[in-house]
VMD Tcl script that builds the backbone (N, CA, C; Angstrom):
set m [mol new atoms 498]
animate dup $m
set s [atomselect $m all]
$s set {name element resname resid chain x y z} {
  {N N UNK 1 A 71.361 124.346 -88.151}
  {CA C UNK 1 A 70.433 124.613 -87.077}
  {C C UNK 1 A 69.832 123.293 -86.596}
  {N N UNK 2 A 69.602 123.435 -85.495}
  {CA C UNK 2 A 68.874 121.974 -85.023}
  {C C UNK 2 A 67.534 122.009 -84.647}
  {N N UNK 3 A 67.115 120.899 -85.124}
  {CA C UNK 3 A 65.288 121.154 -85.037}
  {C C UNK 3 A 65.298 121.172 -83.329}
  {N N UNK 4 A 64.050 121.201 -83.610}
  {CA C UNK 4 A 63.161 121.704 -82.095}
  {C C UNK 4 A 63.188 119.853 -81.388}
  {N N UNK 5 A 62.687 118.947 -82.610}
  {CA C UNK 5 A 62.588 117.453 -81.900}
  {C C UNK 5 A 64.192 116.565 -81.709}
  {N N UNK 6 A 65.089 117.380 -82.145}
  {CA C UNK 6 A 66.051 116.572 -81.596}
  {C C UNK 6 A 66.770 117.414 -80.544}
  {N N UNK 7 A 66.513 118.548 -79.866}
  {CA C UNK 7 A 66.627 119.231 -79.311}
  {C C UNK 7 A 65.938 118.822 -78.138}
  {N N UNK 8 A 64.795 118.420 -78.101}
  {CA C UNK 8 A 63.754 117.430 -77.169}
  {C C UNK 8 A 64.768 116.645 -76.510}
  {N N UNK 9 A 65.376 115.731 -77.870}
  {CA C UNK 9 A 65.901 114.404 -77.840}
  {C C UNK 9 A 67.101 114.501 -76.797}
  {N N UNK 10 A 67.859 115.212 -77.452}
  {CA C UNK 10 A 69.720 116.071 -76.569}
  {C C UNK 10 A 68.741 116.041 -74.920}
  {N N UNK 11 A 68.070 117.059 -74.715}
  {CA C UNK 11 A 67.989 117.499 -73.784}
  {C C UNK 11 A 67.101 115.973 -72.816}
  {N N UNK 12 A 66.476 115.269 -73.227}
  {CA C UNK 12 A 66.041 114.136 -73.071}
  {C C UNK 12 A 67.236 113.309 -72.205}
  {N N UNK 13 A 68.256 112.758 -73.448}
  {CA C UNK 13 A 68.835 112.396 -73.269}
  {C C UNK 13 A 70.119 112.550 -71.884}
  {N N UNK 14 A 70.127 113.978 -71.895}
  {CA C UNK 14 A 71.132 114.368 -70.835}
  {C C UNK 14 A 70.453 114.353 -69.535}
  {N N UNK 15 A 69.082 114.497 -69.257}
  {CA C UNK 15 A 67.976 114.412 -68.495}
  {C C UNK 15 A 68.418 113.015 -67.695}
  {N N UNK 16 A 68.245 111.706 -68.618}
  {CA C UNK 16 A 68.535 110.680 -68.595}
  {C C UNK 16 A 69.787 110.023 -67.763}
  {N N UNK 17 A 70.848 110.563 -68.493}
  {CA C UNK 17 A 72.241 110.663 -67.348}
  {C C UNK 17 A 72.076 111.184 -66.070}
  {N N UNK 18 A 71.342 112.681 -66.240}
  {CA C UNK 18 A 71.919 112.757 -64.682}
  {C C UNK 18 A 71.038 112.308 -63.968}
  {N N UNK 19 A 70.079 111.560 -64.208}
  {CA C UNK 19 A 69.275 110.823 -63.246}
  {C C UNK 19 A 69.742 109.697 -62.900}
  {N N UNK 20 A 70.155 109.047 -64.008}
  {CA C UNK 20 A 71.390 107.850 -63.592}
  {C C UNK 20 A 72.681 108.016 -62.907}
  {N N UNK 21 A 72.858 108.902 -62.532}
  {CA C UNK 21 A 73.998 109.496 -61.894}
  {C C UNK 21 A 74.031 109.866 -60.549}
  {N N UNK 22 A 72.368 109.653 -60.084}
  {CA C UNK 22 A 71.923 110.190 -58.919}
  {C C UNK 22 A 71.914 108.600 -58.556}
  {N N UNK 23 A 71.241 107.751 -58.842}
  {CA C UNK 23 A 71.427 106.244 -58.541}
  {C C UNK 23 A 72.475 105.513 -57.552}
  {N N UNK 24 A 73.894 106.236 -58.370}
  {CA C UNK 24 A 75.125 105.219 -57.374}
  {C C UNK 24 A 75.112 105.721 -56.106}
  {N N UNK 25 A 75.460 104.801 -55.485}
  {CA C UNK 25 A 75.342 104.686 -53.736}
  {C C UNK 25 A 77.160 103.966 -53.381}
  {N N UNK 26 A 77.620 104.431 -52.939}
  {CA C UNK 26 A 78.960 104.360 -52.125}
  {C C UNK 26 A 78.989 103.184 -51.452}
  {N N UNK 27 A 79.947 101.698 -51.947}
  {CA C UNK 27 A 79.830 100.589 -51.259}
  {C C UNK 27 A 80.578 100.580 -50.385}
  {N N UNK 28 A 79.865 100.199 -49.075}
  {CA C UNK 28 A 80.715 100.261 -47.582}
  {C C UNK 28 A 81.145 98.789 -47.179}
  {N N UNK 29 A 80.554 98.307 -47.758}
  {CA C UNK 29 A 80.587 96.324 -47.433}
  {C C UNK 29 A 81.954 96.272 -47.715}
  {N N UNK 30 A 82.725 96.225 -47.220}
  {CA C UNK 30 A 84.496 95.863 -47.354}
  {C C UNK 30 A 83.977 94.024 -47.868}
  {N N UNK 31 A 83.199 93.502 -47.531}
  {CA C UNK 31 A 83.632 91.851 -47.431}
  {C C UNK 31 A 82.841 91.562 -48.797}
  {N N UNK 32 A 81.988 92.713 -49.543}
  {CA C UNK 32 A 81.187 92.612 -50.602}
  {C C UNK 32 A 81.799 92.040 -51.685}
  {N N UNK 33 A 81.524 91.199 -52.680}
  {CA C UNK 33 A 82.661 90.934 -54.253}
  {C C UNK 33 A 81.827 91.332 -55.556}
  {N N UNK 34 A 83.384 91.902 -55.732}
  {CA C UNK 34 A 82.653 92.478 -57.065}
  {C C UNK 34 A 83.255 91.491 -58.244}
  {N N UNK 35 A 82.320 91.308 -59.440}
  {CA C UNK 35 A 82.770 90.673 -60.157}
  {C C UNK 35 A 83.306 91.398 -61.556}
  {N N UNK 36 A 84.132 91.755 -61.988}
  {CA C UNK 36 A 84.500 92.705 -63.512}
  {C C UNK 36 A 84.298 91.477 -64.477}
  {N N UNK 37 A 84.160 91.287 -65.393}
  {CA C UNK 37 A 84.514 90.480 -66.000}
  {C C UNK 37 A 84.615 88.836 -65.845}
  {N N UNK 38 A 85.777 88.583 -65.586}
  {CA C UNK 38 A 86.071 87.297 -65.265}
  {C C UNK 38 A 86.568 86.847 -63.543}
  {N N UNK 39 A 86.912 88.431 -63.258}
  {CA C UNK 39 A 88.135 88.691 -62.096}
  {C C UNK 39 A 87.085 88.592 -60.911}
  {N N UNK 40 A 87.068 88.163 -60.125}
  {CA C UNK 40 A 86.311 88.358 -58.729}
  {C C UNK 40 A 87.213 89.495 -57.494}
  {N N UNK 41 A 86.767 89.810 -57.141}
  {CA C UNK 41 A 87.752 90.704 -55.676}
  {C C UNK 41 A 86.230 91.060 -54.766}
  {N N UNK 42 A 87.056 91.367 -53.107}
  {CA C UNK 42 A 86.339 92.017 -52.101}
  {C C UNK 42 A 86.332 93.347 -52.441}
  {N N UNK 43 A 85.547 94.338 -52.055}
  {CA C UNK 43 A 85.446 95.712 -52.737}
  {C C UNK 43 A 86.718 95.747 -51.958}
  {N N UNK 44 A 87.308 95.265 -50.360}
  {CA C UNK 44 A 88.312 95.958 -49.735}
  {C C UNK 44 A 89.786 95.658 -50.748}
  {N N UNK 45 A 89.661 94.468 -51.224}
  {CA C UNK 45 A 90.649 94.323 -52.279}
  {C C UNK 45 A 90.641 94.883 -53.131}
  {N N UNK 46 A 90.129 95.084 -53.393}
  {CA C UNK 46 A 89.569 96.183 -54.726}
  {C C UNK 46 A 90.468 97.404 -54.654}
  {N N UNK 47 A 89.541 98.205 -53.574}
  {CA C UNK 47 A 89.922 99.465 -53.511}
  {C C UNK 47 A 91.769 99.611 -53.122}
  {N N UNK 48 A 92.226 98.261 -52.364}
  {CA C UNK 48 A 93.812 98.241 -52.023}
  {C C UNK 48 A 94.539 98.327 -53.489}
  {N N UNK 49 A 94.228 97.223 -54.568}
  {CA C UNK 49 A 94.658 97.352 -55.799}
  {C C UNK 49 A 94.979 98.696 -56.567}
  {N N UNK 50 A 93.475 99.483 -56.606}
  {CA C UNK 50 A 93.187 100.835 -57.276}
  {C C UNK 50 A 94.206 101.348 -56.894}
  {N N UNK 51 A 94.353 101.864 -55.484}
  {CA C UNK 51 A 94.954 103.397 -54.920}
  {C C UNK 51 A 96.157 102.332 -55.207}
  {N N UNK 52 A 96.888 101.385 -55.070}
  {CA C UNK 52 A 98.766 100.459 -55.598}
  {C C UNK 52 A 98.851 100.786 -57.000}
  {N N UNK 53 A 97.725 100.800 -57.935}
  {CA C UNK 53 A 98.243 101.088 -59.108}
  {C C UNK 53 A 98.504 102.484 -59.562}
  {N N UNK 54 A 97.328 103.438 -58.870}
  {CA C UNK 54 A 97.370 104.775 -58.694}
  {C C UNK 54 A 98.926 104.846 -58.412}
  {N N UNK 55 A 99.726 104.455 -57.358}
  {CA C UNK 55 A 100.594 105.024 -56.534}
  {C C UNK 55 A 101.689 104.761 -57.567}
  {N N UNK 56 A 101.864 103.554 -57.746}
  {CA C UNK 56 A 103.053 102.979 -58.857}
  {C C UNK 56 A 103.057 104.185 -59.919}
  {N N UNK 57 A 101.669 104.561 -60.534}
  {CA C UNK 57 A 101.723 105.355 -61.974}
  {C C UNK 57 A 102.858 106.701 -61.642}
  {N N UNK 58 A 102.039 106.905 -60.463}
  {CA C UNK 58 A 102.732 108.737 -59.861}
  {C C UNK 58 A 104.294 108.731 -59.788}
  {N N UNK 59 A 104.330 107.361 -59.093}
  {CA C UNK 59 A 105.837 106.554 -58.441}
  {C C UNK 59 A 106.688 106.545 -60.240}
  {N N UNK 60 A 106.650 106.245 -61.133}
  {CA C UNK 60 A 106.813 106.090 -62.356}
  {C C UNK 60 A 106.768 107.334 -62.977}
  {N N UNK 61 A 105.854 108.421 -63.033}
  {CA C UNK 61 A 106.498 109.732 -63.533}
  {C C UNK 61 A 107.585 110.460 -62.805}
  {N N UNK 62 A 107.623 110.027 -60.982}
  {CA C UNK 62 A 108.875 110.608 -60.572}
  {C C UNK 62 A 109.892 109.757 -61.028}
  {N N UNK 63 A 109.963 108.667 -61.250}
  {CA C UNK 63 A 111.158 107.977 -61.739}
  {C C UNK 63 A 111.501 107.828 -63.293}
  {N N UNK 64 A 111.068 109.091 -64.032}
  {CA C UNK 64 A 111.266 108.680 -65.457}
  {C C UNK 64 A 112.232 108.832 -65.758}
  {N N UNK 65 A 112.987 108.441 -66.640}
  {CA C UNK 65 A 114.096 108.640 -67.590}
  {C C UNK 65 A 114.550 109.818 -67.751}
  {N N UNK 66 A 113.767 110.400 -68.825}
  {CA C UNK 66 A 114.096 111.625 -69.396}
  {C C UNK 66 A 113.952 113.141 -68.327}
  {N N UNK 67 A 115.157 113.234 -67.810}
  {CA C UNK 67 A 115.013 113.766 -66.376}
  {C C UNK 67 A 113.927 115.468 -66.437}
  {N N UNK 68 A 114.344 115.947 -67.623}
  {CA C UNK 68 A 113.501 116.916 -68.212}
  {C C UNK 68 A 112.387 116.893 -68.105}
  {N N UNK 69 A 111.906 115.876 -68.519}
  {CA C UNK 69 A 110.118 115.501 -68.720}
  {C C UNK 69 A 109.737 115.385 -67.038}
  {N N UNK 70 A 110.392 114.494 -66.414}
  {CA C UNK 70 A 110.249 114.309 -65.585}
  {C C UNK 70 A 109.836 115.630 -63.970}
  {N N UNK 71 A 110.491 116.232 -64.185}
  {CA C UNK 71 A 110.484 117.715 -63.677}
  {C C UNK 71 A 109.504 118.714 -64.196}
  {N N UNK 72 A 109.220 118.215 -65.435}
  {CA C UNK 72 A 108.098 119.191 -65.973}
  {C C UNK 72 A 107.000 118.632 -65.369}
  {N N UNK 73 A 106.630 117.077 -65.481}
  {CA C UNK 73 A 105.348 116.895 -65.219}
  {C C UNK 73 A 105.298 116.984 -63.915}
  {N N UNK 74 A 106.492 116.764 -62.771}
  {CA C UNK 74 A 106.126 116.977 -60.925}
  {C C UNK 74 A 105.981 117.756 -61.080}
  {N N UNK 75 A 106.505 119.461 -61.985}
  {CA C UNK 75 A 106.493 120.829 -61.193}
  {C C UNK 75 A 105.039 120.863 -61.925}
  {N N UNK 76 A 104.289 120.419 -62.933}
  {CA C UNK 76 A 103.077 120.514 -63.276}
  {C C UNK 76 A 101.772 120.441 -62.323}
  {N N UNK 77 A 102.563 119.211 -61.972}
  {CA C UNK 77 A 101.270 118.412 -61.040}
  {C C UNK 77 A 101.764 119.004 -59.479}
  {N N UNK 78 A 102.838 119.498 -59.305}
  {CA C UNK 78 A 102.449 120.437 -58.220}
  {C C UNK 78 A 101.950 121.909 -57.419}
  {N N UNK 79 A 101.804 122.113 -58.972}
  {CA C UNK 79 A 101.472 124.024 -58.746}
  {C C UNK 79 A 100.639 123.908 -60.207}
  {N N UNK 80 A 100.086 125.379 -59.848}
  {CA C UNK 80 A 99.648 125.669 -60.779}
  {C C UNK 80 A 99.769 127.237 -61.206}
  {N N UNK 81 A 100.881 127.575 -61.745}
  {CA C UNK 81 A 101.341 128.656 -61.785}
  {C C UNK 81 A 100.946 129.799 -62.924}
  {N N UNK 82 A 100.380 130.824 -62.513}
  {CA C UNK 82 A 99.323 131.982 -63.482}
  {C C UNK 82 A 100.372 132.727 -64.161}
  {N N UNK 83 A 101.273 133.161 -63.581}
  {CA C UNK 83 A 102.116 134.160 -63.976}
  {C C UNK 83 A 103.262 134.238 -62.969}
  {N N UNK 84 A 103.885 134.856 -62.845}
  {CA C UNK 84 A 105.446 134.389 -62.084}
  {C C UNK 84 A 105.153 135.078 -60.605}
  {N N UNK 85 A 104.652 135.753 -60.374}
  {CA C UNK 85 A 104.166 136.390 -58.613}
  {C C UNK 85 A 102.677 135.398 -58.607}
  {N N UNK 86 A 101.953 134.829 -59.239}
  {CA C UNK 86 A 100.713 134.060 -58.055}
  {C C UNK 86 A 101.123 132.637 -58.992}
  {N N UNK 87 A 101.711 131.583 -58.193}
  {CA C UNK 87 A 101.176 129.893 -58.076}
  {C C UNK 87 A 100.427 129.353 -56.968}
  {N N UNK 88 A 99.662 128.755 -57.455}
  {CA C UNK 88 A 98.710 128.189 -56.657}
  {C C UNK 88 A 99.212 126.806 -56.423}
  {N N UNK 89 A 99.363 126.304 -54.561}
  {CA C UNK 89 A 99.801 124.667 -54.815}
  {C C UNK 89 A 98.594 123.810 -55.162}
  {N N UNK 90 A 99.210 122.439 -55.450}
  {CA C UNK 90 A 98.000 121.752 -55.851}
  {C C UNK 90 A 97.910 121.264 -54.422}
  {N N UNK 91 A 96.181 120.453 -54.313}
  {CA C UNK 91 A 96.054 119.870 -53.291}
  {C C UNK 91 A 95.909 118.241 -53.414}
  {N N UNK 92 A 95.305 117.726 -54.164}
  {CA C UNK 92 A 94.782 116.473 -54.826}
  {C C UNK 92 A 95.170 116.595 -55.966}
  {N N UNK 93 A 95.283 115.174 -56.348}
  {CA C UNK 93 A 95.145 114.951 -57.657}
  {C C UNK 93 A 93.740 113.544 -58.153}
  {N N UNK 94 A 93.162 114.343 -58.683}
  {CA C UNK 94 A 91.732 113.312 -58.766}
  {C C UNK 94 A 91.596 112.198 -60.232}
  {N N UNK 95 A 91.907 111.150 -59.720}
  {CA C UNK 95 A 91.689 110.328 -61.310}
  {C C UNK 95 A 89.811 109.498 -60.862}
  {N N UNK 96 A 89.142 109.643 -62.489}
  {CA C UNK 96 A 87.928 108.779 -62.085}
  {C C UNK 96 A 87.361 108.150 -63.430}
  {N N UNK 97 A 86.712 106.713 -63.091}
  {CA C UNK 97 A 86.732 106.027 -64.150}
  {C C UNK 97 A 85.516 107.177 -65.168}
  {N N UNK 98 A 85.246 106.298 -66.196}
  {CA C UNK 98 A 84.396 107.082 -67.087}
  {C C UNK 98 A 82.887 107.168 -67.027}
  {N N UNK 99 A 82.385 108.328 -67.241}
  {CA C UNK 99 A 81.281 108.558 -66.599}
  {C C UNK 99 A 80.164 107.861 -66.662}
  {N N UNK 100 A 79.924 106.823 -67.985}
  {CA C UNK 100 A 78.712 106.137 -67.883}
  {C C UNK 100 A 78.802 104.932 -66.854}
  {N N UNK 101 A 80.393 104.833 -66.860}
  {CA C UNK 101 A 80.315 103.422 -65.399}
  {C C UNK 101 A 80.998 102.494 -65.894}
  {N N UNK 102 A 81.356 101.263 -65.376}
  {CA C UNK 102 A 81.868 100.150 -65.812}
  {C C UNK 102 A 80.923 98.847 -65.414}
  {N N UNK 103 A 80.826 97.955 -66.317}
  {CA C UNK 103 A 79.816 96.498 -66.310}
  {C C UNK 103 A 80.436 96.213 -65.382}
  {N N UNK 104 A 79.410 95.690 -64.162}
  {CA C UNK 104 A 80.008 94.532 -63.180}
  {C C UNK 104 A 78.748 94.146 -62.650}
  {N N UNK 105 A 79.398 93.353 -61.871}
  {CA C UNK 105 A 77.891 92.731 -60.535}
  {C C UNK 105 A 78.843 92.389 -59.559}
  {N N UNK 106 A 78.005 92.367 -58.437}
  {CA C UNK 106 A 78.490 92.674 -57.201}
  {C C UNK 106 A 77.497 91.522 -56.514}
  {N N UNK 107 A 78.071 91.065 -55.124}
  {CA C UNK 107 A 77.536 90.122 -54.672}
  {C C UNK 107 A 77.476 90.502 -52.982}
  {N N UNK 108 A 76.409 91.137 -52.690}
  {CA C UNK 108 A 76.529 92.114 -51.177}
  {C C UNK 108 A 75.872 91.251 -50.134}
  {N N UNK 109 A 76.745 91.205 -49.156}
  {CA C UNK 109 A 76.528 89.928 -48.118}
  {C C UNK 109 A 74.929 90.214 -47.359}
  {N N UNK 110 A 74.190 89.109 -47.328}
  {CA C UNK 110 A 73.111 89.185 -47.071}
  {C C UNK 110 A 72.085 88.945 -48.168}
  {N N UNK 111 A 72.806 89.643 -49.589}
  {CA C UNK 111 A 71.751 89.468 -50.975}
  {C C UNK 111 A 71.275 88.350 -51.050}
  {N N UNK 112 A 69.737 88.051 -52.107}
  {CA C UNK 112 A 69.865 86.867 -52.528}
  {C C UNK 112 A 70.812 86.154 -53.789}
  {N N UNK 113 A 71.623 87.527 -54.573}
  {CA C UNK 113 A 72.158 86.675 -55.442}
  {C C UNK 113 A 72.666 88.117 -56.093}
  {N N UNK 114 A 74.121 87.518 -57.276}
  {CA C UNK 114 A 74.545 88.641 -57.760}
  {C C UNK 114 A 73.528 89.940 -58.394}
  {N N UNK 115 A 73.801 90.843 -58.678}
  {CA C UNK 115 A 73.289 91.994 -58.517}
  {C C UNK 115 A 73.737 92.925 -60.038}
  {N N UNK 116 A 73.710 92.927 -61.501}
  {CA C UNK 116 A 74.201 93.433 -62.227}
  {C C UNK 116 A 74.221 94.951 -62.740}
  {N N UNK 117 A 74.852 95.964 -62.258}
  {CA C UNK 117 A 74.638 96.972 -62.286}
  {C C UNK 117 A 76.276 97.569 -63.434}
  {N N UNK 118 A 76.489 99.120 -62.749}
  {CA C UNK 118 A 77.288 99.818 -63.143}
  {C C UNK 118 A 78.365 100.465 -62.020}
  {N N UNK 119 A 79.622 100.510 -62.361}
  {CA C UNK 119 A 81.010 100.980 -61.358}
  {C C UNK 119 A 81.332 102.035 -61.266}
  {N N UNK 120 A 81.416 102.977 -60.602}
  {CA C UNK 120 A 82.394 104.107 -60.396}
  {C C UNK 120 A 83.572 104.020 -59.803}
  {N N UNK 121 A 84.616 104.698 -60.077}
  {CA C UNK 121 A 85.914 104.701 -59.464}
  {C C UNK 121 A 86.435 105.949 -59.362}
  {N N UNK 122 A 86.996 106.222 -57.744}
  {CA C UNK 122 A 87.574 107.905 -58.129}
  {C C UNK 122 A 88.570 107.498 -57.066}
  {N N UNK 123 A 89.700 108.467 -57.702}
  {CA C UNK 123 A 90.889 107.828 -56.439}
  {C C UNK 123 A 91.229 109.258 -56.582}
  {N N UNK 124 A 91.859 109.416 -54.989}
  {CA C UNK 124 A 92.524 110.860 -54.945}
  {C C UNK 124 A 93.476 110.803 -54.147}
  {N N UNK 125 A 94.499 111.383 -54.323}
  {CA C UNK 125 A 95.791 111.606 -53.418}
  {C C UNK 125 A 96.164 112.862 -53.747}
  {N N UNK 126 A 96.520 112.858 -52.069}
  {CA C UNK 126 A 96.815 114.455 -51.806}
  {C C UNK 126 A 98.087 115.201 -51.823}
  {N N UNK 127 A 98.688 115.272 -52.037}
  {CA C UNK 127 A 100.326 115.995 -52.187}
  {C C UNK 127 A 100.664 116.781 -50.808}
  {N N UNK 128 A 99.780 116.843 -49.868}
  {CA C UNK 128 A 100.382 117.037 -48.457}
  {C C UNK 128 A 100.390 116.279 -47.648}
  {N N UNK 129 A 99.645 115.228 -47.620}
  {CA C UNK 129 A 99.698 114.374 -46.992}
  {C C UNK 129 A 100.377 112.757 -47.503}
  {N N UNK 130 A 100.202 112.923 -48.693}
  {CA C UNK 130 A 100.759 111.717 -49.732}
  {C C UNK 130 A 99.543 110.566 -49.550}
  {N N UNK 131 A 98.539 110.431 -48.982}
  {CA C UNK 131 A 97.925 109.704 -48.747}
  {C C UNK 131 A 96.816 109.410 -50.138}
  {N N UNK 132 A 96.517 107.601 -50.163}
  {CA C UNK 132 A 95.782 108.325 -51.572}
  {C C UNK 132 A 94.012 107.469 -50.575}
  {N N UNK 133 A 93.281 107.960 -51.492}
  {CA C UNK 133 A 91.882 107.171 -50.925}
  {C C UNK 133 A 90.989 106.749 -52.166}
  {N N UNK 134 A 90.379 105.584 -52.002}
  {CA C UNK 134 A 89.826 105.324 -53.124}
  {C C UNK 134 A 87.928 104.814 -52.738}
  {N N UNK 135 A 87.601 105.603 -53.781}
  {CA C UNK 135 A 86.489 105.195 -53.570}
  {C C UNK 135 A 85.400 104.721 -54.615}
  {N N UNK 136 A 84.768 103.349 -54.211}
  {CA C UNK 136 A 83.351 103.241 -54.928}
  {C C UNK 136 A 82.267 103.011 -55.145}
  {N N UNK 137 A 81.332 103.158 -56.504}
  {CA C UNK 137 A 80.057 103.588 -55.940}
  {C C UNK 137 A 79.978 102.741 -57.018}
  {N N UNK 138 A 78.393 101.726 -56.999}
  {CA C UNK 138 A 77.737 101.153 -57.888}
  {C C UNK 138 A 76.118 101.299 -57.989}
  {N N UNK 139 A 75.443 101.028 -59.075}
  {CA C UNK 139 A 74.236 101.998 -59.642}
  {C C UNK 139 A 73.723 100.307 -60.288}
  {N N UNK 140 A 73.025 99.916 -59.563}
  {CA C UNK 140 A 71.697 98.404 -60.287}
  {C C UNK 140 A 71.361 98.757 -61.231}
  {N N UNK 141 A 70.882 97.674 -61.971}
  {CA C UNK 141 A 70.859 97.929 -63.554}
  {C C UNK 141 A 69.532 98.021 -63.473}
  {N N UNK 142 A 69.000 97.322 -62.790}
  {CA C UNK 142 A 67.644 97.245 -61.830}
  {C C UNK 142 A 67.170 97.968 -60.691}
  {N N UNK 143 A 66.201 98.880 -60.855}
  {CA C UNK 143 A 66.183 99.511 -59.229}
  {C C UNK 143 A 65.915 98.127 -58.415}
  {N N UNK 144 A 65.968 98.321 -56.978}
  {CA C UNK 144 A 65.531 97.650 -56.229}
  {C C UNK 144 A 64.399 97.930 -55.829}
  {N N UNK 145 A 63.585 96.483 -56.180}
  {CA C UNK 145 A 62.265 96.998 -55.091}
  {C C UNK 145 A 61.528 97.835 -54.012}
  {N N UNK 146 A 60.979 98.613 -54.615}
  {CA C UNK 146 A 60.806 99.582 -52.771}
  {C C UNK 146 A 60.256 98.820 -51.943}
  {N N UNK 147 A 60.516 99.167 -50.966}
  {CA C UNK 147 A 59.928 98.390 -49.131}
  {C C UNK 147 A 59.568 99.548 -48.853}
  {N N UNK 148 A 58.243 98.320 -48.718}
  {CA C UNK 148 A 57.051 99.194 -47.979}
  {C C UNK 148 A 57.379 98.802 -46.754}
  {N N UNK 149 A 56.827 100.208 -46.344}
  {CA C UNK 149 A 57.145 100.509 -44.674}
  {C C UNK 149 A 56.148 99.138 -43.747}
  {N N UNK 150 A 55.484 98.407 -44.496}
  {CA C UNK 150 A 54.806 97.843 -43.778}
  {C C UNK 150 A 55.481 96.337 -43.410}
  {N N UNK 151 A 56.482 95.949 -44.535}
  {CA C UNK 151 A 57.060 94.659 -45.016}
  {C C UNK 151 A 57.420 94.305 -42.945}
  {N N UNK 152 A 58.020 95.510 -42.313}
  {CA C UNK 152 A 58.920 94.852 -41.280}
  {C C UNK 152 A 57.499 94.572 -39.964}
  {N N UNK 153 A 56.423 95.166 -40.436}
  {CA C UNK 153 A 54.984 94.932 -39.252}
  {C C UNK 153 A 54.418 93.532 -39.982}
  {N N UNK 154 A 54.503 92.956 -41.376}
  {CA C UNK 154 A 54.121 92.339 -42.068}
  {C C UNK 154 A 54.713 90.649 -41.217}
  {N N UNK 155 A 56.116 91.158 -41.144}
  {CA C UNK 155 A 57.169 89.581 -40.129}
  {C C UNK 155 A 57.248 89.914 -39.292}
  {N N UNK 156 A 56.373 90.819 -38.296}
  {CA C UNK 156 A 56.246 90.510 -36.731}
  {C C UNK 156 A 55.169 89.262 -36.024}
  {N N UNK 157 A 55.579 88.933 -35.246}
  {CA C UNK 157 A 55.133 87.365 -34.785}
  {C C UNK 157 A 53.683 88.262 -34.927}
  {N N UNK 158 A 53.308 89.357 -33.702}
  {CA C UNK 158 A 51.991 89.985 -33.553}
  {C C UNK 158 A 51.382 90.263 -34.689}
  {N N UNK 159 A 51.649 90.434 -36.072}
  {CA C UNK 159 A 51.171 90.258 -37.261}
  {C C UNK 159 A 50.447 88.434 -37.753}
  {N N UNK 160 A 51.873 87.888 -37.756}
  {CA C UNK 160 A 51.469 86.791 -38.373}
  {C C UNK 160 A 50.484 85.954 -36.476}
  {N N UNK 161 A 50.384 86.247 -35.688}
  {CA C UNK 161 A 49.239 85.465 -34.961}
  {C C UNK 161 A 47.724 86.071 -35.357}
  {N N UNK 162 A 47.510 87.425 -35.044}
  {CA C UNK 162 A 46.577 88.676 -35.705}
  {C C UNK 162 A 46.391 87.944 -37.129}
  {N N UNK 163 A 47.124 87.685 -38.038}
  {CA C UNK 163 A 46.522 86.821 -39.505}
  {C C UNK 163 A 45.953 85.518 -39.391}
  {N N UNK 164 A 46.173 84.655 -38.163}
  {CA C UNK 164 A 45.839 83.499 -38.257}
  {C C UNK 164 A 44.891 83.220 -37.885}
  {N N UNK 165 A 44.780 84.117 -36.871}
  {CA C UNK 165 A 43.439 84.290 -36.124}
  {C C UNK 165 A 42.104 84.616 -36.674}
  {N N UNK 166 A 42.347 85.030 -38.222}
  {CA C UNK 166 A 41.039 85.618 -39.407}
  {C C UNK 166 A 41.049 84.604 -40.157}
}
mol reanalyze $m
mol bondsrecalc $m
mol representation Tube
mol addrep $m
């Protein structure tokens, strides 16, 4: 049985995630760099890499060897069959990195300076269209400062003359 205070704790804890989960924001900056590790890339490079390696993997179970296997896993990954009168086709196939995120920092044009947060990755390709799309989202390790609504009346010239004038 589990006590009542680690029960707190679990439920604490999962509390915790999905609030961190609400955080990532979808990077649109194509010219943005992200840094993994050692590796630098533009998110637009980035995301070209992802969905090429995605494609190769898929490209590689249709081309396997063992022609058997091979047929099992396309007719797998293309239906999803209940019983012999209802298959359902597939539409996507969704791969995504792991849920707590991946270490990086990112360097978003305009910032003052790298930015160390957490990665998401989700790539999907569709089996009717063959098209794949990749997308991602990163979560500061740091919130960012809120801006106050006042910061942009704060650097208007009519502000800073109105201050000089006291």
């Amino acid at each position: 049985m589990v006590s009542n205070r680690k029960q707190q704790k679990i439920v604490k804890t999962m509390n915790e995630e999905l609030e961190t989960n609400k955080n990532y924001a979808k990077l649109d900056g194509e010219d943005d760099v992200l840094l993994l590790g050692k590796a630098t890339f533009t998110v637009r490079r980035f995301k070209e890499l992802v969905a090429r390696k995605f494609d190769y993997i898929l490209l590689s179970i249709e081309a396997a060897e063992n022609e058997s296997r091979k047929k099992a896993i396309y007719y797998w990954m293309q239906s999803l069959s209940i019983n012999e009168e209802t298959t359902i086709p597939a539409g996507d196939i969704n791969w995504s990195s792991p849920q707590e995120g991946i270490d990086c920092q990112i360097l978003i044009i305009g910032a003052k300076g790298w930015q160390k947060g957490k990665l998401k990755i989700e790539v999907n390709r569709s089996f009717q269209s063959g098209k794949t799309q990749t997308s991602i989202k990163f979560c500061p390790d740091l919130p960012n400062e809120p801006i106050s609504p006042l910061d942009d009346i704060r650097q208007s010239e009519e502000y800073k003359k109105l201050s000089n004038n006291n």
